[in-house]
C-alpha positions in Angstrom: 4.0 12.0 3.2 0.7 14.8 2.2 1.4 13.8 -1.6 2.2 11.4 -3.7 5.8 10.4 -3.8 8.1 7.6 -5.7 8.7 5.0 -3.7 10.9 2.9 -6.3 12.1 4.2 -9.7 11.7 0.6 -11.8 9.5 2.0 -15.1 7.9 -1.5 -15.0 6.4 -1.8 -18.5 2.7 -2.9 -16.9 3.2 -2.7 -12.9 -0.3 -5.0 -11.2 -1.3 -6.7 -8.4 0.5 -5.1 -5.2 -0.2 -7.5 -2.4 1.4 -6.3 1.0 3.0 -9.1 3.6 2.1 -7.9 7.4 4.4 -10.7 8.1 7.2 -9.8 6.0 6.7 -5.7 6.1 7.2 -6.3 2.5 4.9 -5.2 -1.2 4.6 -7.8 -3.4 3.5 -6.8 -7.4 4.0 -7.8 -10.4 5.3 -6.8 -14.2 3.0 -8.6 -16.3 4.6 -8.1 -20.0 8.3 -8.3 -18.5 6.9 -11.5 -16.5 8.1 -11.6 -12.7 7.0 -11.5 -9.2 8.7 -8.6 -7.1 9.7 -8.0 -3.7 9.6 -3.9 -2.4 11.1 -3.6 0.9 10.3 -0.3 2.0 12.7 -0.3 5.0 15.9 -0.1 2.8 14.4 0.5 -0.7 15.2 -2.7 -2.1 13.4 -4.9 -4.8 14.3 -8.1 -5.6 12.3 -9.5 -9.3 12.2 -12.9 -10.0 11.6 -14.1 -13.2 8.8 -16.2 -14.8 8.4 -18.6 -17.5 4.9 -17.3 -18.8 3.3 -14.3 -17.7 0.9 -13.4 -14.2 -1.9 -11.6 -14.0 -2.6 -11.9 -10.2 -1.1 -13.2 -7.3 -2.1 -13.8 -3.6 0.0 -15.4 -0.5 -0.6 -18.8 0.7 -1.4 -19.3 4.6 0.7 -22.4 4.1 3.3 -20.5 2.2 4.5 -19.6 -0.9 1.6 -17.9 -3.5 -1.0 -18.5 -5.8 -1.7 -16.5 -9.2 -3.5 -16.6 -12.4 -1.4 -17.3 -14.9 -1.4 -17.2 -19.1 -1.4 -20.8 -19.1 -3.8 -21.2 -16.5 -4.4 -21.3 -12.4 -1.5 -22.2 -10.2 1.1 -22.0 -7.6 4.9 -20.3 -7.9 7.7 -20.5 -5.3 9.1 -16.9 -5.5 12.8 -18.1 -4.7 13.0 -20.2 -7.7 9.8 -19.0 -10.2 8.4 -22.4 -10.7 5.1 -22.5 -11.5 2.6 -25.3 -11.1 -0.5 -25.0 -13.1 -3.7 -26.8 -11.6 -6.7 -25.6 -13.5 -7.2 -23.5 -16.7 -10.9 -22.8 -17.1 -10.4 -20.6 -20.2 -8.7 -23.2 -22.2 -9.0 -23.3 -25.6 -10.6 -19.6 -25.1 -9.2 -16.1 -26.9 -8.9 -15.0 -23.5 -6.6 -14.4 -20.5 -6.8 -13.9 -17.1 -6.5 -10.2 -15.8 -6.4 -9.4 -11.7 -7.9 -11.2 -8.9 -7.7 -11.3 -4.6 -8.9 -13.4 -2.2 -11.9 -13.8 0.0 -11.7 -13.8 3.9 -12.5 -17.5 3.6 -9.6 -18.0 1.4 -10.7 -18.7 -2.3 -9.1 -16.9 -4.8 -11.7 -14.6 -7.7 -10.2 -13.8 -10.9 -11.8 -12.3 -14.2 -10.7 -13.1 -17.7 -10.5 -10.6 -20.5 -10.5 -11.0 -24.5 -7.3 -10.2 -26.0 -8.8 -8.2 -28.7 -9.7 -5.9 -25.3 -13.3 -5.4 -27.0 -15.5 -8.5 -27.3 -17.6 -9.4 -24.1 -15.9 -13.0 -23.7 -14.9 -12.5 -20.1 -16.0 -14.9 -17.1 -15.2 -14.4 -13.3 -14.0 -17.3 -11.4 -13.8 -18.6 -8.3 -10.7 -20.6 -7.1 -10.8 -22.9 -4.3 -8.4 -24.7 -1.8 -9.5 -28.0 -3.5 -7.9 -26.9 -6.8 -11.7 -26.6 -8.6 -12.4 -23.3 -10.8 -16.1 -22.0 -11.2 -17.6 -19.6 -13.6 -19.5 -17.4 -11.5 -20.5 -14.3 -13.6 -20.2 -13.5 -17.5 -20.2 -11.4 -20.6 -17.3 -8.8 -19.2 -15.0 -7.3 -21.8 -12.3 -6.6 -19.8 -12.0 -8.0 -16.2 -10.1 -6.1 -13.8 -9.9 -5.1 -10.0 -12.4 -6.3 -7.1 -12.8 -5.8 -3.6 -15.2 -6.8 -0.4 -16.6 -4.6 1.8 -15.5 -5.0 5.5 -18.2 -6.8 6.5 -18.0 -8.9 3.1 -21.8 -8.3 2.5 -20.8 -6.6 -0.8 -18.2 -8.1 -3.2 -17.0 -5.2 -6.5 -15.7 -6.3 -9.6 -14.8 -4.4 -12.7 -15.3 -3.9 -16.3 -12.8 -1.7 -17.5 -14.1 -2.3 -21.2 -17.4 -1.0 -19.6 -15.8 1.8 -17.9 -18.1 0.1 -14.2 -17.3 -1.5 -10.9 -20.2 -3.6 -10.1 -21.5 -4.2 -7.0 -22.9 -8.0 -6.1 -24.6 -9.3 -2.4 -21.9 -11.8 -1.7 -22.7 -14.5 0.8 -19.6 -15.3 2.4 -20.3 -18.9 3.8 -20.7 -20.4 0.3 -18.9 -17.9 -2.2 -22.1 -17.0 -4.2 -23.0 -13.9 -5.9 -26.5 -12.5 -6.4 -28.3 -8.8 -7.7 -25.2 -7.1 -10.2 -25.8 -4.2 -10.5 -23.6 -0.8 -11.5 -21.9 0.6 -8.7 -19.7 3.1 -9.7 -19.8 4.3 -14.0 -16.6 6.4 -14.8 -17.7 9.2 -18.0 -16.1 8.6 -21.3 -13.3 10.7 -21.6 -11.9 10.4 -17.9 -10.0 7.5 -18.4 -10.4 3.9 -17.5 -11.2 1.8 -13.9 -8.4 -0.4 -13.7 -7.3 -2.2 -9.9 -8.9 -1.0 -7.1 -8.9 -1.8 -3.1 -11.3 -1.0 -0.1 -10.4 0.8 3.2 -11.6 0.0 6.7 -14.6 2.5 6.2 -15.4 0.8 3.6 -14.4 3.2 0.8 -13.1 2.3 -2.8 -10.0 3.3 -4.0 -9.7 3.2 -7.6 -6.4 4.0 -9.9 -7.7 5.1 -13.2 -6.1 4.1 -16.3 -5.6 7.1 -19.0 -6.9 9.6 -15.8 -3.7 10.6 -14.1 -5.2 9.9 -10.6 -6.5 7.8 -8.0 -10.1 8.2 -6.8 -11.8 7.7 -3.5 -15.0 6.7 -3.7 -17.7 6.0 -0.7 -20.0 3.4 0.2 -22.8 5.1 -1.8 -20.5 5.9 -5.3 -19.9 9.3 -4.7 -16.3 11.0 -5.1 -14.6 11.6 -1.3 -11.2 12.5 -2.9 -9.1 12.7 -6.0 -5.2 11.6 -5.6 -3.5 13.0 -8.4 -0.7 11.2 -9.7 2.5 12.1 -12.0 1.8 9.1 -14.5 -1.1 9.2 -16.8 -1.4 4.9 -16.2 -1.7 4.2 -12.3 -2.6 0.6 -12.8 -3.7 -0.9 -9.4 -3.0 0.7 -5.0 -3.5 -1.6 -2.1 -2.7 -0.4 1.8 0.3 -1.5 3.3 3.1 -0.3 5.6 3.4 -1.4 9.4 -0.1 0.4 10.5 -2.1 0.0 6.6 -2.1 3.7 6.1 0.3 4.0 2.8 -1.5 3.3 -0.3 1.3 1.8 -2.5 0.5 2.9 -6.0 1.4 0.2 -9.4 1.6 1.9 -12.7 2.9 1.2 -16.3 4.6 2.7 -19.5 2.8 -0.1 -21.6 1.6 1.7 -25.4 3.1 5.2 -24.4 4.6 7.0 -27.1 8.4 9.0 -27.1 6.6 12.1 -26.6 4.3 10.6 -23.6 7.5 9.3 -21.8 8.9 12.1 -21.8 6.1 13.9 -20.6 6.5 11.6 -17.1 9.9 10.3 -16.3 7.9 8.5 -13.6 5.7 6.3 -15.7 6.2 2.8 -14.5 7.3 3.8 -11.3 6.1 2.2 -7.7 4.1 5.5 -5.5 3.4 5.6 -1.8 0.8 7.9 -0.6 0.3 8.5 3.1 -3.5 8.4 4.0 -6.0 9.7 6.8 -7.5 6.1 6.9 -6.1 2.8 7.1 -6.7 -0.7 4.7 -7.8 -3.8 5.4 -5.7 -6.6 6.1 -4.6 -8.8 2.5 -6.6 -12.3 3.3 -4.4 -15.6 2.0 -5.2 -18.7 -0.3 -6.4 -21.5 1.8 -5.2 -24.3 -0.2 
């Protein structure tokens, strides 16, 4: 695998949040608009979807079991069998916002960012989730939250601002779950599309899919372009490592607001990608509650 290829032909209407399962071999991601949780078994090809009541906007495993996610109606848990969700704190209530994508710390406390839904006005918080079921505000003033990441030795925590067209980079204290010093990381030029989810490798590189851009881009520890993926959809959505030794980047993307003539264009749009790399992810970390 030296490009890009289709790992499951779906056309998901807004493909996020691909969490691999190194104990189930498995990719879990989500359709955010056509709400449900899915299952990608890249052994035999198969996905199972099961459907929500309301939709997900990120999702992470449980070390206990089952998974967490951020959900329109708030913070929760949903069994993936059955799609029952149990909502246990919504922060944003009451709010023109929603929650966009999150991941979880190495000590097991899940971060997600809202958005507005106008997708313009700086309304956006980032939270922190913990195992006791309390959400904190912990950053603010974002227009449209999106991916984040840690470094692999968690001394540096990246969030994004897709309305911002930046990936911020904070000192992260990983003891307490505090942030300190924002400040731009990475600013993508107008014009070459949008920072959406993005994921960091063992050497501590960013991979970033790029909304409107028709690629995936490698970035190092210091901002600077290592590699460009193409890709045959102009909305990649969100990548994260998986496969038995981390070294296919699975690839979400989305047909959401493309015209006739833009579908056309790319049969693939929507589609699930695999792309085998030269360096390996990190391990997914779980929700400790």
């Amino acid at each position: 695998m030296t490009e890009v290829e289709r790992a499951l032909e779906i056309g998901a209407g807004l493909g996020e949040g691909p969490v691999w399962s190194a104990d189930e071999g498995v990719l879990y991601w989500l359709d955010i608009f056509a709400p449900s949780i899915n299952r990608f078994d890249p052994r035999d090809g198969r996905n199972k979807a099961v459907s929500l009541a309301q939709p997900i906007y990120a999702m992470a495993l449980r070390q206990g079991g089952g998974m967490v996610g951020a959900f329109e109606d708030g913070l929760g848990y949903v069994d993936f069998e059955s799609g029952e969700i149990e909502i246990v704190s919504d922060p944003k209530a009451d709010q023109p916002v929603n929650f966009n994508d999150g991941g979880c710390d190495r000590k097991g406390r899940l971060w997600s960012g809202t958005m507005a839904k106008d997708w313009t006005s700086p309304l956006g918080k980032l939270f922190r989730f913990e195992a006791s079921g309390t959400a904190t505000a912990m950053d603010h003033a974002f227009i449209l939250a999106n991916g984040l990441g840690w470094s692999p030795d968690d001394a540096i925590m990246y969030f994004t601002d897709t309305g911002r067209r930046v990936i911020y980079a904070y000192d992260f204290e990983l003891e307490s779950g505090t942030l300190a010093n924002r400040r731009d990381f990475i600013q993508i030029p107008e014009g070459a599309g949008l920072p959406d989810g993005l994921t960091v490798d063992a050497e501590g590189y960013l991979w970033i899919a790029i909304w409107d851009g028709w690629k995936v881009t490698r970035y190092d520890p210091t901002g600077r372009i290592e590699r460009v993926v193409e890709m045959p959809v102009q909305r990649p959505t969100s990548c994260m490592f998986g496969g038995d030794d981390l070294s296919v980047l699975y690839i979400t993307s989305a047909t959401m607001m493309l015209s006739d003539d833009e579908l056309a264009q790319q049969p693939m749009a929507g589609d699930l990608f695999a792309y085998r790399s030269d360096v390996k992810g990190l391990p997914e970390h779980k929700f400790a509650g």
